[in-house]
MILOMI-820361 format. One record per residue: residue in one letter; x, y, z of N, C-alpha, C, O, CB in turn. Coordinates in pm, whole numbers, plus 50000, padded with zeros to 5 digits. Each point is the difference from the previous one (the first is absolute). Glycine has a CB too. Example, Ala and Ser with C-alpha at 12.3 -4.5 7.8 and 13.67 -1.06 7.14 Angstrom:
<pts>
A513194943150780499115011950000500905012050000501044999850066497074988550059S501545022249803500825011950006499235010950073500515011150017500674982649768
</pts>
This chain:
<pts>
X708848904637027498554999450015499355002349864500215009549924499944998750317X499074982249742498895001749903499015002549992499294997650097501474994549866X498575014949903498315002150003499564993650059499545002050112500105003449732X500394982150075499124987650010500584997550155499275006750074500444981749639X501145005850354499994998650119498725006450083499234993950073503235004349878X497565017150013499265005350130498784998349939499125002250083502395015350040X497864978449730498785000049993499524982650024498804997450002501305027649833X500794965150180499584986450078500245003950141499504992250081501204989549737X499925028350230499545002750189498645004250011499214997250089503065012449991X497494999749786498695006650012498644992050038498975002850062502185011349773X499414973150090498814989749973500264989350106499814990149929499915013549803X500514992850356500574995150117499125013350074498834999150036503974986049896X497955025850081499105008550111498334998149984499134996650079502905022849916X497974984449876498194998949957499714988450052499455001950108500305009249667X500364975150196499344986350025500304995250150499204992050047501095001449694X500975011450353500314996850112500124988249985499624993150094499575022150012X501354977949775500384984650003501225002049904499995009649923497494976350114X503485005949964501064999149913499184989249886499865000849878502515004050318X497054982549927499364990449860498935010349911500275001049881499694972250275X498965033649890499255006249888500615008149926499584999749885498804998650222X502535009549913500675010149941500544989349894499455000849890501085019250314X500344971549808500524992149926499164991749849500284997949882500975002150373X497624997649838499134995149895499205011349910499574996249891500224983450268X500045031349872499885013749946500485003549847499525003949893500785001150353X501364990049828501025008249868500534987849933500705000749900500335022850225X498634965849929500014987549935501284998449978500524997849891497415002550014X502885001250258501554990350028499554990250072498914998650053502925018249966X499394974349978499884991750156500155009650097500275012049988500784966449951X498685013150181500095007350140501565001150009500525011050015497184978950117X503024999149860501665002350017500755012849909501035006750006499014965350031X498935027049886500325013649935500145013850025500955007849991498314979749919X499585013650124499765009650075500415004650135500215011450039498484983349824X501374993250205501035005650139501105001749948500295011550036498924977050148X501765007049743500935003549985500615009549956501215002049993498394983550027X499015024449928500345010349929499785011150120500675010349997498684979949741X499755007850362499585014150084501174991950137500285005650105496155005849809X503944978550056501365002350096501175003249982500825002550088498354986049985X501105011849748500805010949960499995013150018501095005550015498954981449873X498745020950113499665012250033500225003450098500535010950021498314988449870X500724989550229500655001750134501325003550026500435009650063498164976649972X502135002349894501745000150052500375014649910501165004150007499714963450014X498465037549923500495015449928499735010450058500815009249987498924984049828X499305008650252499915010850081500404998350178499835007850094498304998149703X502404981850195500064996350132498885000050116500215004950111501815002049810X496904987950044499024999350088498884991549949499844998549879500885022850207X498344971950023499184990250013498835007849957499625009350072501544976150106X498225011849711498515009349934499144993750013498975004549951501685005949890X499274979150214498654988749988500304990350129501054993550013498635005049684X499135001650404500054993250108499414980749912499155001249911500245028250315X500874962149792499874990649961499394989250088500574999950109501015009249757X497684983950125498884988850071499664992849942500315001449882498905008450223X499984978549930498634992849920499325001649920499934995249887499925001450233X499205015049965499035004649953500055014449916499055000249922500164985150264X501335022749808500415016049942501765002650016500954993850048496325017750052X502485003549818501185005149938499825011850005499465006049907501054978449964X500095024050288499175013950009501575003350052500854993250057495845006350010X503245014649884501115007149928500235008050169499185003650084500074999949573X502524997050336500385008150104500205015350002500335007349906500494972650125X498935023450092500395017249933501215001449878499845010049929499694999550339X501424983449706500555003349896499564993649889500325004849892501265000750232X497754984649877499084998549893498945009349965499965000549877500544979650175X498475028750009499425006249989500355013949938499125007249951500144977150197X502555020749856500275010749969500444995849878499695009049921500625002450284X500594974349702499544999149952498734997849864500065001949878501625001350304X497654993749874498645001149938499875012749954500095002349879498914981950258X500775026349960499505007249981500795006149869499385004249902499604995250339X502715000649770500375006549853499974993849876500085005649891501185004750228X498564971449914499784996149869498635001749920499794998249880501894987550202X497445018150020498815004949928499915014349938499095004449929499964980150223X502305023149900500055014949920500974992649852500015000849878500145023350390X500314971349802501284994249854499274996749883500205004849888501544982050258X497055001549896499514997049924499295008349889500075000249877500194985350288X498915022249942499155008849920500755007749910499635000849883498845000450287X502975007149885500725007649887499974995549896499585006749906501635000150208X499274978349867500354990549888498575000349945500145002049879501954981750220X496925015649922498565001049931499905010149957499774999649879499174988750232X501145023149936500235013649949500825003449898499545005849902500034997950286X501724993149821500725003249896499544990449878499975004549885501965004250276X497784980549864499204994349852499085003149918499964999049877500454989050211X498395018550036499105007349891500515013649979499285005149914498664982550150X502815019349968500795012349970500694995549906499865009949928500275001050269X500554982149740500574989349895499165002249868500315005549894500354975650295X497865011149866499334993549918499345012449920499825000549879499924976850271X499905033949960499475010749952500725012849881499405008349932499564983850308X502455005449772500795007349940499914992349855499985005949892501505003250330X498464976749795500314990349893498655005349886500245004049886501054971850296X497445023449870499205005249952499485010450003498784998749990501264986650010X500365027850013500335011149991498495007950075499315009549962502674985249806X497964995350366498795010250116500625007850093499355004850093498984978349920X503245019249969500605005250138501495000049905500374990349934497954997350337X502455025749740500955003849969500645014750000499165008550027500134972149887X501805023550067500755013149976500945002249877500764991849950499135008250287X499865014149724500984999249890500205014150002499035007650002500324971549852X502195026550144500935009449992500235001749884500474992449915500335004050263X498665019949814500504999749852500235013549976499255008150054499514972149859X502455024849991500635012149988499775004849881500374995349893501144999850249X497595019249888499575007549841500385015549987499755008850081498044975649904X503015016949871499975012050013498935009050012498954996249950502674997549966X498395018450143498335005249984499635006749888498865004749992501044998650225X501074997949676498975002049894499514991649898499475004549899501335012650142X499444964649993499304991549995498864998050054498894999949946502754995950016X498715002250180498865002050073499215005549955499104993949942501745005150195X499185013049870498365008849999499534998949824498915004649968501785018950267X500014971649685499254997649892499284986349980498814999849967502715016349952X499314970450104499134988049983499824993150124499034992650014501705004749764X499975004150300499534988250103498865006650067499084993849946503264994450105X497175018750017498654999050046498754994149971499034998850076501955015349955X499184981149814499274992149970500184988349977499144992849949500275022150010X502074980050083499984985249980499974997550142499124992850048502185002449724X499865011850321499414994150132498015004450044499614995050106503615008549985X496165001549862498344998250008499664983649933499464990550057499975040349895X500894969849963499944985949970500424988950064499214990850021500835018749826X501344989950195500784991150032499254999550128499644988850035502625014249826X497395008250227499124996050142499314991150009499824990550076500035026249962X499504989949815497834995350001500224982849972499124991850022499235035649798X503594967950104499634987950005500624991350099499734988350028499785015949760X501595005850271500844991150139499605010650103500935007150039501564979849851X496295015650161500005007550086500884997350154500165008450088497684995649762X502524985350151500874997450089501724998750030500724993150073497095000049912X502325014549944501295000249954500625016050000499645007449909499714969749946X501425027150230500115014950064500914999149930500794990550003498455015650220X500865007849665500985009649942500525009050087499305006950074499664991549738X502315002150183500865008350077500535012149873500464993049910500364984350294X499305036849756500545001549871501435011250052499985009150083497244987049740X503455000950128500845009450043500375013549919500434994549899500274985050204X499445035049868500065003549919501555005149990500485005750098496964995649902X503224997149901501285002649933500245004849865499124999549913501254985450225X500895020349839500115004249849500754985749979500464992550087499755038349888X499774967449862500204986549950501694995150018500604990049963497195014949852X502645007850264501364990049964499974996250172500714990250022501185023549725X497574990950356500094990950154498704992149992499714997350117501605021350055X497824976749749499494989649983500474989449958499584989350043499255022849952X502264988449901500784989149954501084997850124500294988950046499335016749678X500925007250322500934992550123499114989150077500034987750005501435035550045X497344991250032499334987450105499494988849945499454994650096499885020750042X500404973349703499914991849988500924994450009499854989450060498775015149872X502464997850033501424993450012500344997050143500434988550008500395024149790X499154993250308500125001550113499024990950055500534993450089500405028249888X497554974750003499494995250122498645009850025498894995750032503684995350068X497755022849879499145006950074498275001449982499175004150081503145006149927X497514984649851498914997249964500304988849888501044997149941497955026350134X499694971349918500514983949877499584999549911500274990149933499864995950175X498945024749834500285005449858499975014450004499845005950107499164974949783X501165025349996500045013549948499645003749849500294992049912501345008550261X497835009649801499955007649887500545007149985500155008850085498584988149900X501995003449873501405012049969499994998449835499594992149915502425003850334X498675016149761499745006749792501764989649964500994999650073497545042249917X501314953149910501044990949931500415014349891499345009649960499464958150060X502705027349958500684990850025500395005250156499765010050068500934982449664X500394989450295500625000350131501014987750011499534989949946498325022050158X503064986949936500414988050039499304990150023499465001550110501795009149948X498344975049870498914994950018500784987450044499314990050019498865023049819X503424985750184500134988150002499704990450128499894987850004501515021249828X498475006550332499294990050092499124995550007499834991350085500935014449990X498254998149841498475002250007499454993949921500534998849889499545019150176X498094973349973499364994649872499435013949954499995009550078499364963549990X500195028049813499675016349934498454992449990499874988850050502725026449765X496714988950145498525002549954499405010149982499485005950095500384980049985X500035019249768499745012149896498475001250024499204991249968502765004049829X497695016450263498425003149936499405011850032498955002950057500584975649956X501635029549924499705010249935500785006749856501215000250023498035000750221X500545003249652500645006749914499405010649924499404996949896501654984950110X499005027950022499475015749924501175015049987500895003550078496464987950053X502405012049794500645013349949500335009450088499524999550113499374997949714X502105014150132499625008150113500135014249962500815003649914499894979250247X498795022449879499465014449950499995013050022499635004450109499534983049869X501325022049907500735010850021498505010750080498975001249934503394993749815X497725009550344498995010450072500645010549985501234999750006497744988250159X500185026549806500835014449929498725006350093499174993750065502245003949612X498695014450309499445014350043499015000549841500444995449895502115019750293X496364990249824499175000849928500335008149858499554995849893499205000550326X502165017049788500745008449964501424994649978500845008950013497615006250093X501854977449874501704995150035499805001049817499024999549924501744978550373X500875023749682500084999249842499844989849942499585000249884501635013450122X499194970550079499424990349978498584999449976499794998349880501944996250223X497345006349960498695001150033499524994049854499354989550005500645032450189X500284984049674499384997849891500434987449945499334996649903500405026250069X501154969550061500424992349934499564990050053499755001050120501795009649804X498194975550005498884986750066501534992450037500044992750099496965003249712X504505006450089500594991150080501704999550005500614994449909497104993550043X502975018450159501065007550039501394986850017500164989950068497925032550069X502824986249746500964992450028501054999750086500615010649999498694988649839X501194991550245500665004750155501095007149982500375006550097499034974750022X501275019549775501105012849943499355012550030500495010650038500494977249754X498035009450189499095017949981499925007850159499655011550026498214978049750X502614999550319499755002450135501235007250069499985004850113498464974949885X502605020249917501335002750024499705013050118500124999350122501094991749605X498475017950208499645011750083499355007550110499865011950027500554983949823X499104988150228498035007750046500844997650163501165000050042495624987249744X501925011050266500095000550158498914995150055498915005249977502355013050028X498904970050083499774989950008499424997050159500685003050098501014994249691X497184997550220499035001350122500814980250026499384990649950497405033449974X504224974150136500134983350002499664993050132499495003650106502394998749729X498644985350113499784987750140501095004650081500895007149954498254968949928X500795018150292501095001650076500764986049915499604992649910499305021150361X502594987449822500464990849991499924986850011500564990849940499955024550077X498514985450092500074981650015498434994149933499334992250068502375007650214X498045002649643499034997549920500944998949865500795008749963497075003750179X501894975049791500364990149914499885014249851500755007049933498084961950225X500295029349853499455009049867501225015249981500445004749895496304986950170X503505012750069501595012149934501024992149954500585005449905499385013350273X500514970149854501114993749932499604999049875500355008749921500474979650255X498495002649788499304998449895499765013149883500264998149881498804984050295X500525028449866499765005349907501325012749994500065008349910497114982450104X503545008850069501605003050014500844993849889500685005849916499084994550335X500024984249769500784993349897499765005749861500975003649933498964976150206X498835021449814499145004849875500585008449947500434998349886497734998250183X502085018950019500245011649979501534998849958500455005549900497615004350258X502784981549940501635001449955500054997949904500895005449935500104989650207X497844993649778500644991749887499795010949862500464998349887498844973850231X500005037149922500135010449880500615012750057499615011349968498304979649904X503185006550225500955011650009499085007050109500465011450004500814990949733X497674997050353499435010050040499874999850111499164991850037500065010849807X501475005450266499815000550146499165013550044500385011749996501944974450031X495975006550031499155008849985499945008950135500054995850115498784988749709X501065028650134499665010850101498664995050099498844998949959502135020849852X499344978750278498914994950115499855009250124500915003350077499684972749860X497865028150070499445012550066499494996950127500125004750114499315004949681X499924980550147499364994750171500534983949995500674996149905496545020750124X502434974750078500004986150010498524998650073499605010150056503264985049957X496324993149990498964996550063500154983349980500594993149917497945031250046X500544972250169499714982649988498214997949949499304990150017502805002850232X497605018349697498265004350009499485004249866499635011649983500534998250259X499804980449650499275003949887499275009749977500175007649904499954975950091X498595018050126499385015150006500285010549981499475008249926499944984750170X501965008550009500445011050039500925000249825499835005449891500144994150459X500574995349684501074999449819499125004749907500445010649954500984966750059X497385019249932499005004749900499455013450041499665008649919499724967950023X500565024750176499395017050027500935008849996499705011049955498714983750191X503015002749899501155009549970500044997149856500855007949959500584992450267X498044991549654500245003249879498835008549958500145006949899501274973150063X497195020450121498975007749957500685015650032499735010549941498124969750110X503065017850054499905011950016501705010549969500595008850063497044980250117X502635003049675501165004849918501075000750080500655010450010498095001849844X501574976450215500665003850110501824989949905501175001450036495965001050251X502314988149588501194988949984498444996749913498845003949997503714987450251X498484997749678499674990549925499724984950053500465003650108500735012149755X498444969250162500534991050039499434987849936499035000049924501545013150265X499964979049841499664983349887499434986650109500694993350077501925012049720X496014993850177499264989450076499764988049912500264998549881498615018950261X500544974049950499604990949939498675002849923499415010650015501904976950146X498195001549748498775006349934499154994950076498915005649996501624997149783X499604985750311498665000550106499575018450076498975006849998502044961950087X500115033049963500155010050128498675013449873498905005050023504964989050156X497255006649679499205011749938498715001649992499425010849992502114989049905X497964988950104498614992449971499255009050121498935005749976501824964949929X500065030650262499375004650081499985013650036499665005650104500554974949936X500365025249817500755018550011499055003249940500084997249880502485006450102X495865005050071499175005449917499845016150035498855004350007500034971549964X502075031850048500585015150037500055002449844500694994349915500985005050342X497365011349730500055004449819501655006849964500754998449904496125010950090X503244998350123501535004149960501134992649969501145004650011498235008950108X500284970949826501144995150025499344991749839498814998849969502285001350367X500124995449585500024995949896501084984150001501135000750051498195028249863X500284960250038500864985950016500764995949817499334998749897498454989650354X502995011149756500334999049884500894987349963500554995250099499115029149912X500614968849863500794990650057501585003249948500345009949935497484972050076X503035007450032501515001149997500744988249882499634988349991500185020350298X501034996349646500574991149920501505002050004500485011349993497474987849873X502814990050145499624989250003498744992350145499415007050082503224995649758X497344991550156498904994050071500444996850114500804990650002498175002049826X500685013550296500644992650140498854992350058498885004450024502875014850044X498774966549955498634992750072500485004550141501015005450046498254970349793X499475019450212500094996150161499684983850033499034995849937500065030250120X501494965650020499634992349985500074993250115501104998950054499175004849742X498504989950270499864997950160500094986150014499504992549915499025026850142X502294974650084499774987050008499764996750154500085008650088501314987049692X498344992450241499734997750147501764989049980500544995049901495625006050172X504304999250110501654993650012499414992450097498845000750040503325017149912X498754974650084500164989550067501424998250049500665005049909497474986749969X502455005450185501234994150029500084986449981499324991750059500965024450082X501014980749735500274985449997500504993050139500595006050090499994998849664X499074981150247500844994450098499575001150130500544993750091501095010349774X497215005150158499075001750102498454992850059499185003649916502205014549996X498274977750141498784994850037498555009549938499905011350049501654978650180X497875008049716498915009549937498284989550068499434989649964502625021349734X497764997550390498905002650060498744992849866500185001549879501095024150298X497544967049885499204999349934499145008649988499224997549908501324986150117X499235027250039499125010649978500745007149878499215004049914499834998350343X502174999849719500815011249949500194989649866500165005649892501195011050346X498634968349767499665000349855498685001149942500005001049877501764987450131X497095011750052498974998749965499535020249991498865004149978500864963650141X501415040549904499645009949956501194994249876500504988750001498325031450222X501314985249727501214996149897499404996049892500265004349888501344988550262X497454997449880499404993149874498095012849987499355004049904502264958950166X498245038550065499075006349984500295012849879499185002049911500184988750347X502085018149757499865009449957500274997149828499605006649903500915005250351X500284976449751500394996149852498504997349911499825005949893502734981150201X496445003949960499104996149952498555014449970499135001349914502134971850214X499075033449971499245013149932501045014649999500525007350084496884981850022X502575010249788501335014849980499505013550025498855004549988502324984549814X499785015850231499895013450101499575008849836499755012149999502644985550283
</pts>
């Protein structure tokens, strides 16, 4: 059975003539019977009482009717549901952020990104950066934001972010005086850090081995706040990004920088080899074209 089959029954039911229907969709008439008596011999039953004068449909013609007119409509539906995604009035997009991304730039790009696809529902998921890269890999959301480096070979990468990152001390710390601390100098301290599954402890793990140094760690947090107030409150030392410092205005606390130089450096993923949503590229380019 075909579309088109049940939408030339349709037009036969509407006109109650095979000849008008015919001249309608602009077949012959032999045409057309031959096609709704195919339909017949497929469902095994007589759909159209036949005469002279009219072409009025039997109870199993009438049942049907009645679903090729739901059929139909689906198929209309899903086109402008199609059409609407195509031009971005109707869509979804899954997307996995660590939260101390989150709460620093995206609130203001998804404000934006609303005000210009207001129709287009963000889903955000929050994760530390290394089960954001799984769940892109996986399926579970179809893009993500995560601190590089990473295995990039499943993934398209797209860079847009790169800034410093920065030593935070106790106001009083012996550091305190100095504008800029070399990570040797850290050998000794004690250390307010990231949990584990946040990208940024590997990362700055790796750092520390590479000058011999496996750092004494006091607390763990997933909460910049909380991390900067246990440094207001001499509790550890710890190393942010220089956005995050930007938002540390606790007088007890002093930002200093680190040498050698550790970037941070943020990208939005993708999974290669995967279907990518037109909403989810049109964030993609949104976020590339105005930088965080």
């Amino acid at each position: 059975m075909e579309l088109r089959q049940l939408q030339m029954f349709m037009e036969v039911a509407k006109h109650k003539s095979i000849t008008r229907a015919a001249e309608h969709l602009h077949l012959s008439q032999p045409a057309l019977s031959k096609s709704i008596m195919a339909l017949e011999e497929e469902l095994g039953m007589t759909l159209i009482i036949r005469s002279n004068k009219t072409s009025d449909l039997t109870d199993g013609g009438k049942v049907v009717l009645e679903y090729a007119q739901k059929m139909t409509a689906l198929m209309e539906e899903m086109k402008t549901t199609l059409n609407d995604m195509t031009n971005l009035t109707r869509g979804q997009l899954n997307i996995g952020l660590p939260p101390f991304i989150g709460s620093l730039f995206f609130p203001r790009v998804m404000a934006k990104f609303h005000q210009t696809y207001p129709n287009i529902e963000l889903n955000i998921a929050e994760y530390g950066g290394a089960r954001v890269v799984k769940s892109v890999e996986e399926g579970e959301v179809e893009l993500g934001v995560t601190v590089l480096p990473i295995d990039e070979e499943p993934f398209h990468v797209y860079p847009i972010v790169e800034e410093e990152m920065k030593l935070l001390v106790y106001k009083d710390h012996r550091l305190a005086g100095k504008g800029e601390v070399n990570v040797r100098d850290l050998k000794r301290e004690e250390f307010v850090f990231y949990h584990e599954e946040f990208s940024l402890n590997q990362i700055l793990m790796n750092h520390f081995r590479a000058f011999g140094i496996e750092p004494k760690i006091l607390f763990k947090s997933s909460q910049w706040d909380l991390m900067s107030e246990m440094v207001a409150a001499n509790l550890g030392i710890t190393i942010l990004p220089q956005s995050i410092c930007n938002r540390v205005f606790n007088k007890d606390t002093m930002v200093l920088d680190l040498k050698p130089t550790i970037l941070w450096n943020l990208a939005v993923l993708t999974k290669k080899d995967r279907y990518i949503s037109n909403a989810a590229r049109t964030f993609i380019e949104f976020i590339l074209q105005d930088p965080l």
